[in-house]
C-alpha positions as CSV (number, residue, x, y, z in Angstrom):
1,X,31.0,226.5,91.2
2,X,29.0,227.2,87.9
3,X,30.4,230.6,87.5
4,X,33.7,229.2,87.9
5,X,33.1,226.3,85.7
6,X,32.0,229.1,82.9
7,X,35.3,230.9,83.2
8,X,37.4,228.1,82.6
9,X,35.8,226.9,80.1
10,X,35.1,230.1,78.2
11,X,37.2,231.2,74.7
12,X,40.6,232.8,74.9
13,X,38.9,236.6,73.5
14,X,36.7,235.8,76.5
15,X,39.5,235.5,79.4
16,X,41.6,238.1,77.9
17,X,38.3,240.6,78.3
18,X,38.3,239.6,81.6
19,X,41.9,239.7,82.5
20,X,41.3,242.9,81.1
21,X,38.8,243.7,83.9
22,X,41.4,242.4,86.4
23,X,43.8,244.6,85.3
24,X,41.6,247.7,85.4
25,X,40.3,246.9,89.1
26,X,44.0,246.3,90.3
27,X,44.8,249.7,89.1
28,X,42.0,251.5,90.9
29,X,42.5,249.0,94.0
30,X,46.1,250.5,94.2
31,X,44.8,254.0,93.7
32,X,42.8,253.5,96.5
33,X,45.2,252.5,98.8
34,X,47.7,254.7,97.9
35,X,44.8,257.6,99.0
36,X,45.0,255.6,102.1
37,X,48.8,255.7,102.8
38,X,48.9,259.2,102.6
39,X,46.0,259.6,105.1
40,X,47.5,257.7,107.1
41,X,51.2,259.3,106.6
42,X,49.2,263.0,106.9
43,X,46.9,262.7,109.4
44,X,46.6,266.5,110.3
45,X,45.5,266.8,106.3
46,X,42.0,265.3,106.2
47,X,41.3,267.6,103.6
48,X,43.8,266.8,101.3
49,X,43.4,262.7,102.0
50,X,39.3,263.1,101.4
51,X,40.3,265.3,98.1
52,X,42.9,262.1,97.0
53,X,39.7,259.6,97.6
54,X,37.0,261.4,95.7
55,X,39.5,262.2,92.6
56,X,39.4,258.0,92.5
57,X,35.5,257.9,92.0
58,X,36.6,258.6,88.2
59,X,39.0,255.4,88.0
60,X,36.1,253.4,90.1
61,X,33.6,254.0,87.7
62,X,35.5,253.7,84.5
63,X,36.4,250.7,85.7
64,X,32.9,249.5,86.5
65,X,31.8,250.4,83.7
66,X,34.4,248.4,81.5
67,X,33.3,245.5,83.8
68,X,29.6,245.9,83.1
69,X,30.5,245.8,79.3
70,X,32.3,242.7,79.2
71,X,29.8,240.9,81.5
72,X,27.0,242.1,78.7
73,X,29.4,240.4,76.1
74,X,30.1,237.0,77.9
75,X,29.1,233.9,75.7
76,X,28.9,232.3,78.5
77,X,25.4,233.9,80.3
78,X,23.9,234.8,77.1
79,X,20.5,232.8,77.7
80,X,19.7,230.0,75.5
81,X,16.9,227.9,74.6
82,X,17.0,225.2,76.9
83,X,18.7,226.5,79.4
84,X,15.6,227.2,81.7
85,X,14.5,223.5,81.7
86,X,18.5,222.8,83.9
87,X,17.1,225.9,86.1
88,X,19.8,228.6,84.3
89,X,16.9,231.1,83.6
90,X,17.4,234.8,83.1
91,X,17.5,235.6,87.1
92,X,20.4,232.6,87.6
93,X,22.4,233.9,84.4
94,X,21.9,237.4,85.9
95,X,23.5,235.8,89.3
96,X,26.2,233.7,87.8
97,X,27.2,237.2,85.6
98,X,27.3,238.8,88.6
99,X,29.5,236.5,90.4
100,X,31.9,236.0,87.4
101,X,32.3,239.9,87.3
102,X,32.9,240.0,91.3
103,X,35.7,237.5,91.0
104,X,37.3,239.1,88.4
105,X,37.5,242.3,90.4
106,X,38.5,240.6,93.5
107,X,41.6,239.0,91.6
108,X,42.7,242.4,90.6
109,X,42.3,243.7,94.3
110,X,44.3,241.1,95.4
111,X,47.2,241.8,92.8
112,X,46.7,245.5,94.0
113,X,47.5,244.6,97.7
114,X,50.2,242.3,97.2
115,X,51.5,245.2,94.7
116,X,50.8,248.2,97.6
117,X,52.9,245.6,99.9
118,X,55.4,245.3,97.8
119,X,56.0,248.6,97.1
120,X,56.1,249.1,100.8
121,X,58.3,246.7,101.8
122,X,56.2,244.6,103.8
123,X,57.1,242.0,101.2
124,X,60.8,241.3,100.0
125,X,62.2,238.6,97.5
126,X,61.4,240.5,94.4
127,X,62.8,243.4,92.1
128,X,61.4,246.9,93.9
129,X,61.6,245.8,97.5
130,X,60.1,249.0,99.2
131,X,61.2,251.8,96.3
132,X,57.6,254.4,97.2
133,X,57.9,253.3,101.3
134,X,58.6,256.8,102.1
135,X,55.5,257.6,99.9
136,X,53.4,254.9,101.1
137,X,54.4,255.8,104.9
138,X,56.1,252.2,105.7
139,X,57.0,253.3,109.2
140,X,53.3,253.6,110.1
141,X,51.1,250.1,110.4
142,X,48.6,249.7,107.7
143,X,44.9,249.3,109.1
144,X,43.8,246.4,107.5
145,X,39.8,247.0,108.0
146,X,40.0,249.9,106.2
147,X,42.2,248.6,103.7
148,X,40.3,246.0,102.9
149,X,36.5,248.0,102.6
150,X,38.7,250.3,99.6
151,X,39.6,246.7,98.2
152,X,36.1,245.5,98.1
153,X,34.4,248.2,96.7
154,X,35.3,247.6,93.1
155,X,34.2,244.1,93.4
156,X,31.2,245.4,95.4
157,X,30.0,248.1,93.1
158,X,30.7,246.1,89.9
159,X,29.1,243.1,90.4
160,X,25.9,245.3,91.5
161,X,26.0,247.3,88.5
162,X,25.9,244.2,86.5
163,X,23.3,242.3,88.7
164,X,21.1,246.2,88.2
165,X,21.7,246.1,84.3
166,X,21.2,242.4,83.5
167,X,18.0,241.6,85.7
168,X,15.5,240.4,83.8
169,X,13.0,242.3,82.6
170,X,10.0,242.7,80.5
171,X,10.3,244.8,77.4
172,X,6.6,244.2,76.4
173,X,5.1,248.0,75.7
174,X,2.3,248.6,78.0
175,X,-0.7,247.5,76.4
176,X,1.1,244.2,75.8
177,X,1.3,244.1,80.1
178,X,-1.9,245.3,80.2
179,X,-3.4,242.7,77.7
180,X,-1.4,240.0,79.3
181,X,-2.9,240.7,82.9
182,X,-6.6,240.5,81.3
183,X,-8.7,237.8,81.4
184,X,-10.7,237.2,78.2
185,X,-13.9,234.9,77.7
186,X,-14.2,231.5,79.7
187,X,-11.1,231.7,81.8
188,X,-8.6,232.3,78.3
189,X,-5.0,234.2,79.4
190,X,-4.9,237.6,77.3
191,X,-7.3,239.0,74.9
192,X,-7.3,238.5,71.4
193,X,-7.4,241.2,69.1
194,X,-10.9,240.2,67.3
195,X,-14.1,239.7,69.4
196,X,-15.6,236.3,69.1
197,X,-18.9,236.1,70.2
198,X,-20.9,233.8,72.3
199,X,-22.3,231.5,69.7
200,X,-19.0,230.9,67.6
201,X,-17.5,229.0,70.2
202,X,-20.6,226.2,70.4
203,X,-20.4,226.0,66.6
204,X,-18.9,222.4,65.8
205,X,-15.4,223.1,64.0
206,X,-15.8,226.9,63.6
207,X,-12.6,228.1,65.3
208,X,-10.0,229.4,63.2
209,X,-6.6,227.6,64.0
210,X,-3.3,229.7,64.2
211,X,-2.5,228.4,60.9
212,X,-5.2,230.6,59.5
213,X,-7.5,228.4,57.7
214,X,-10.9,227.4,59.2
215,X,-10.7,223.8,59.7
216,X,-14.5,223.5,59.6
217,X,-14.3,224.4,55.9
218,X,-11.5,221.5,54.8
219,X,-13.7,219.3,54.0
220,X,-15.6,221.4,51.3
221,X,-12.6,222.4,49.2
222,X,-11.5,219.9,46.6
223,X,-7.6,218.2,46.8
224,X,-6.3,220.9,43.8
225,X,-7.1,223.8,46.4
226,X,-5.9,222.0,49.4
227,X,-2.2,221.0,46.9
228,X,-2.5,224.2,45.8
229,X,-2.4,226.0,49.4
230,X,0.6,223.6,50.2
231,X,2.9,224.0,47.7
232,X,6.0,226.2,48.3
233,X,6.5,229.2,47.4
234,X,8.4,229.2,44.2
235,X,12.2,230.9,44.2
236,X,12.6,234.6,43.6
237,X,13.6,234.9,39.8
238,X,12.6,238.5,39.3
239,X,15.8,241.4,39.5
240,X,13.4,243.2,41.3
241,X,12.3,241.3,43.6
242,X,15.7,240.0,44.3
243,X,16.4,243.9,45.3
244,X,14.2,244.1,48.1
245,X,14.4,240.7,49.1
246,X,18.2,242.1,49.6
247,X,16.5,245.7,51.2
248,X,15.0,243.2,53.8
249,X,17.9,241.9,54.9
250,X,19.2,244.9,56.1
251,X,18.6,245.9,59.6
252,X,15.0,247.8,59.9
253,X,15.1,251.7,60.8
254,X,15.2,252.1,64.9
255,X,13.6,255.3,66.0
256,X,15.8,258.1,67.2
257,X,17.1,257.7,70.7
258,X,15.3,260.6,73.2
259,X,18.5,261.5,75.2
260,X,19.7,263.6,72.4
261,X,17.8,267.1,73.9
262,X,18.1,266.1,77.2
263,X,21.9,265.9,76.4
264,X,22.5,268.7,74.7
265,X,20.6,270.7,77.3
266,X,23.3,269.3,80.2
267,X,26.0,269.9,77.8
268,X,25.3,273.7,77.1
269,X,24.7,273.8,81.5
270,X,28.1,272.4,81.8
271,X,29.4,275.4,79.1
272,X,27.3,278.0,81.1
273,X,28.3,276.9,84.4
274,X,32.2,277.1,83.5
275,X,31.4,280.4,81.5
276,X,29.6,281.7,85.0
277,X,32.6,280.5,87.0
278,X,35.3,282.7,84.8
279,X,33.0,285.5,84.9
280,X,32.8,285.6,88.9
281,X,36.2,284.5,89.8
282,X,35.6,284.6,93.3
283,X,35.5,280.9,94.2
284,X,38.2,279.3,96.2
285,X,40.4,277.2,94.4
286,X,40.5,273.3,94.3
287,X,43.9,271.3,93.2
288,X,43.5,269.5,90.1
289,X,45.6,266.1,89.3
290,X,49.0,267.5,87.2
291,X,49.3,270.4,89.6
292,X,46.5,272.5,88.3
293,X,44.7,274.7,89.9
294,X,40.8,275.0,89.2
295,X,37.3,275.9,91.1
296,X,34.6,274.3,92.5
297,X,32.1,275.7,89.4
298,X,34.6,274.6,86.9
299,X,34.6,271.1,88.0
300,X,31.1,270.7,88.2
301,X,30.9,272.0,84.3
302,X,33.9,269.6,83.7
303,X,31.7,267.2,84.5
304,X,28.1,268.3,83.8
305,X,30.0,268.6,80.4
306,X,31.1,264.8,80.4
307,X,27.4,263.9,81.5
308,X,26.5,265.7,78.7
309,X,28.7,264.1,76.3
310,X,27.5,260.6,77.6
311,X,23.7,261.1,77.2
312,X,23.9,262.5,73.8
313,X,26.1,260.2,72.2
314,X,23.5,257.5,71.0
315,X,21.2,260.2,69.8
316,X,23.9,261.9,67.1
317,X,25.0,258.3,66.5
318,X,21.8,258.1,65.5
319,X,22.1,261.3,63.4
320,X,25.2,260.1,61.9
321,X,23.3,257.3,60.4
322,X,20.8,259.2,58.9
323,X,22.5,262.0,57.5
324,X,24.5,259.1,55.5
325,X,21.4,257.7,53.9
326,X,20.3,261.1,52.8
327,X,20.2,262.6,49.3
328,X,19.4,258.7,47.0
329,X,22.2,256.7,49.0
330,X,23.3,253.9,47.2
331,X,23.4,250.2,48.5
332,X,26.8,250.8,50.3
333,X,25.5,254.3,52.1
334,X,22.7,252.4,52.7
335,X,24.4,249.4,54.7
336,X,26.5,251.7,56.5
337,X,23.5,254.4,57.6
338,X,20.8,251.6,58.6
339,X,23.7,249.4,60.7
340,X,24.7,252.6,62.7
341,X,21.0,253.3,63.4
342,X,20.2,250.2,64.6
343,X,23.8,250.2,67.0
344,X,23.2,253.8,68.2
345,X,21.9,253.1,71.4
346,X,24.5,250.2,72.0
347,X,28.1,252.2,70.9
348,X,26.8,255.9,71.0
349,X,27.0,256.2,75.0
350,X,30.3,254.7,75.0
351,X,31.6,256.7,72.1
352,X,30.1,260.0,73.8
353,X,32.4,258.9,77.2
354,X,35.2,258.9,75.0
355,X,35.0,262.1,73.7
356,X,34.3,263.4,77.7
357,X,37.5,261.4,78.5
358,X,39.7,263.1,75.3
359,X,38.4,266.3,76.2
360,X,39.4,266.4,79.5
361,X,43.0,265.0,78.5
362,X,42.9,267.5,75.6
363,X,42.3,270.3,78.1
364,X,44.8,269.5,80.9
365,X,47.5,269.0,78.3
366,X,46.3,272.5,77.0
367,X,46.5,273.9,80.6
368,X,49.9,272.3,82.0
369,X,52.8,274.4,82.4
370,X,56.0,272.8,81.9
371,X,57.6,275.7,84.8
372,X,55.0,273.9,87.3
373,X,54.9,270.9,89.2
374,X,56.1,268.0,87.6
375,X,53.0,265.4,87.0
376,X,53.5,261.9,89.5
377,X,52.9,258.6,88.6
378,X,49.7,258.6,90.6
379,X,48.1,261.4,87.9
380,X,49.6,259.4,85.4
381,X,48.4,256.4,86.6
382,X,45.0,257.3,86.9
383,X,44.9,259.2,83.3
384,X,46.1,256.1,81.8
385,X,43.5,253.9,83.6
386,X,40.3,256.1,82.6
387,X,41.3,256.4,78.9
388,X,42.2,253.1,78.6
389,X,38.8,251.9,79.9
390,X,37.0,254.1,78.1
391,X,38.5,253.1,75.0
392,X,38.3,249.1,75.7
393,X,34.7,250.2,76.6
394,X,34.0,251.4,73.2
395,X,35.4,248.4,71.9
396,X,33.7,246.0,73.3
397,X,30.6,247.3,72.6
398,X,31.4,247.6,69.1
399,X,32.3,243.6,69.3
400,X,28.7,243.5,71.1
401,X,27.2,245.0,68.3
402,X,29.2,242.5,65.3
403,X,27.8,239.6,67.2
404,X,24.5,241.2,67.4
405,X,24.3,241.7,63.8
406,X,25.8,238.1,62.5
407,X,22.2,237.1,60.9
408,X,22.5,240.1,58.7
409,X,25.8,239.5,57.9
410,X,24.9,236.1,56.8
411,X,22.0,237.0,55.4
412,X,24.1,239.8,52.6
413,X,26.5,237.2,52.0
414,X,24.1,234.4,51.1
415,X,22.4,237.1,48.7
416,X,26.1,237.7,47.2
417,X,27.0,240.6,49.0
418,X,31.0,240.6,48.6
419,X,33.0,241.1,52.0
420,X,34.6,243.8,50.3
421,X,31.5,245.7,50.3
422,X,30.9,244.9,54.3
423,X,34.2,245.9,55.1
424,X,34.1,249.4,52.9
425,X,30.8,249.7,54.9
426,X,32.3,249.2,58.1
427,X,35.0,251.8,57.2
428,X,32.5,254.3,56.0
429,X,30.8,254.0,59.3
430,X,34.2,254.5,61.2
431,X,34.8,257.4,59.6
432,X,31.7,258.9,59.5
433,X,31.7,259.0,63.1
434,X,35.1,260.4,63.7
435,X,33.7,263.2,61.0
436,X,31.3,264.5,63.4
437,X,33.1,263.0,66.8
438,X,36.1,264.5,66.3
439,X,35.4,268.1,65.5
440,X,32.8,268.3,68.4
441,X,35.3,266.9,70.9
442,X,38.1,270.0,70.1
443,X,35.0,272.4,70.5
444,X,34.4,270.8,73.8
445,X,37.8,270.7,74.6
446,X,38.4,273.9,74.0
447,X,35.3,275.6,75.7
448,X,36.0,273.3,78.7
449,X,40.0,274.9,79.0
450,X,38.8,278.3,78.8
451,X,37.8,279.7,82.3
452,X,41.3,278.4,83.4
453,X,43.2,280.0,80.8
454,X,41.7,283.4,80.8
């Protein structure tokens, strides 16, 4: 009832993100069935129906992954102060995200079935009254276990996927765990970092508070020095010291992400592995959506490649950032370098799926042969689905990562920063991304297409 409550009463951008994730789940739901009316029109074809199911796992998990996005966006489970004391702490926000993601998936696997029905003539009274029921083999009775276990495994998969991701957790380092686990001197939680010894704690009014002024000492300091020590600090008047007043309000430098070897590494495996397969030439070959024709070896490069792509991305995000503060940037260079540092790890693995997604498109467009077999709705369907995730993906992280950096927003405008200057910024970093984005995505593309076109 809470989850539901929170869905109703969330903001328009919020529904449509998740009508969104409706949509995508009905299109894979219908995928998935439609695997399922051919196995069941084929049933002397195993092969070919077990080939259909695993060439949805890219659908399924483009869709779950647009589903774990917009549950990390919701307003609505973002924990508040507060919120504990009603018993909505991080584990029941984790639940009640979990659930709102589940029920948007289930709504699209509904729409999906009624759809598959439709289409199959099971259900008349509307425009398309059985049009695919030779394609959907309507003359054979549709098991409705099985049927049902494809439907639920969007809902299934996403909502664990979110529950995974959004447990809480404790991002303390190590020390801090181990500090926290200690004991200190007569029974006291933690350690603090100076030693006290045994006789400062029997001494009357010796202890330092936390506001750092032994209280023991008060009573020797005249009222000037006690005035003195509470008096505000007076307003910044200096030019100077208005400029790095203004350098503080940008976002502090984030260390460079560690999956950028790691991902480089798979990407050059994927480019060996697909190299190594048009070398040989000897293994069988596997039908690719759009009537191509590939080989085991060059799909696992396809897709060591993507993996690649994906692990990377934060890490020359990361790059991109710092190459644009180099050589004296200025305070618009600046902006635009320290913001995409500090987002790297938020919009740099959903960028680098993007550029896995548009090179794969890029390369089956490359390979297609207008002679050959026509490419069906399903292919269609499916291509459509995965890039239109991936890109919704991308940009709800990069709505993730606005909202994460309102208080510096606020904080350049209230220091007369003009909105001009944030938006130039903002176009800067756009652009400085499809720079190096776009160039290494046509390398990509173009290494992935060539064992099939040699």
């Amino acid at each position: 009832m809470l989850a539901l409550r929170l869905m109703r009463g969330a903001r328009p951008a919020v529904q449509l993100r998740r009508l969104l994730v409706a949509l995508a789940s009905a299109g894979t739901g219908f995928l998935l069935l439609c695997a399922l009316g051919h196995a069941i029109s084929h049933p002397g074809d195993p092969s070919g129906a077990l080939l259909r199911l695993a060439w949805c796992l890219t659908p399924l998990a483009a869709t779950v992954h647009f589903a774990l996005a917009v549950a990390r966006t919701d307003p609505g489970t973002r924990p508040r102060s507060g919120l504990a004391a009603i018993g909505l702490g991080p584990a029941r926000l984790m639940a009640v995200s979990a659930t709102t993601t589940a029920l948007s998936c289930t709504l699209g696997s509904l729409l999906a079935l009624l759809f598959f029905l439709h289409l199959r003539g099971d259900l008349t009274g509307m425009p398309f009254d059985g049009a695919a029921a030779d394609f959907l083999a309507a003359d054979v009775p549709l098991p409705l276990p099985a049927a049902l276990t494809l439907l639920g495994l969007v809902p299934v998969v996403a909502s664990a996927t979110v529950g995974f991701v959004l447990r809480p957790r404790d991002d303390r380092p190590a020390s801090a765990k181990r500090e926290a686990r200690s004991y200190g001197r007569f029974g006291a939680y933690g350690r603090t970092a100076a030693r006290e010894t045994f006789g400062s704690y029997g001494r009357f009014r010796a202890h330092r508070p936390t506001g750092g002024r032994a209280v023991g000492i008060e009573h020797g300091r005249t009222p000037q020095a006690r005035a003195a020590d509470s008096t505000p600090t007076a307003p910044l008047a200096e030019a100077g010291q208005t400029e790095d007043l203004g350098r503080e309000a940008l976002p502090a430098p984030q260390e460079a992400p560690k999956g950028l070897p790691w991902g480089i590494a798979v990407l050059a495996a994927g480019l060996a592995v697909e190299a190594y397969a048009n070398r040989q030439g000897t293994d069988p070959a596997a039908p690719l959506p759009g009537g191509l024709a590939g080989t085991p070896s060059v799909l696992i490069g396809w897709l060591l490649t993507a993996v690649g792509l994906a692990v990377a991305g934060p890490g020359l995000t990361h790059l991109c950032g710092r190459l644009l503060q180099s050589t004296h940037p200025g305070a618009l260079r600046l902006l635009a370098g320290r913001v995409l540092m500090s987002e790297a790890a938020r919009i740099g693995r959903p960028l680098g799926i993007v550029c896995a997604v548009t090179s794969g498109i890029y390369a089956m467009a490359t390979l297609y042969d207008p002679a050959g077999p026509e490419v069906g709705p399903l292919t269609t369907l499916g291509l459509l689905l995965v890039s239109s995730c991936t890109i919704a993906t991308l940009l709800t992280a990069a709505v993730e990562a606005k909202h994460a950096r309102s208080d510096t927003t606020a904080a350049l405008l209230r220091l007369g920063a003009p909105a001009t200057m944030l938006r130039s910024a903002a176009a800067l970093r756009a652009g400085a991304l499809l720079a190096l984005f776009g160039p290494l995505t046509l390398i990509v593309a173009e290494l992935a297409a060539l064992p099939l076109t040699s």
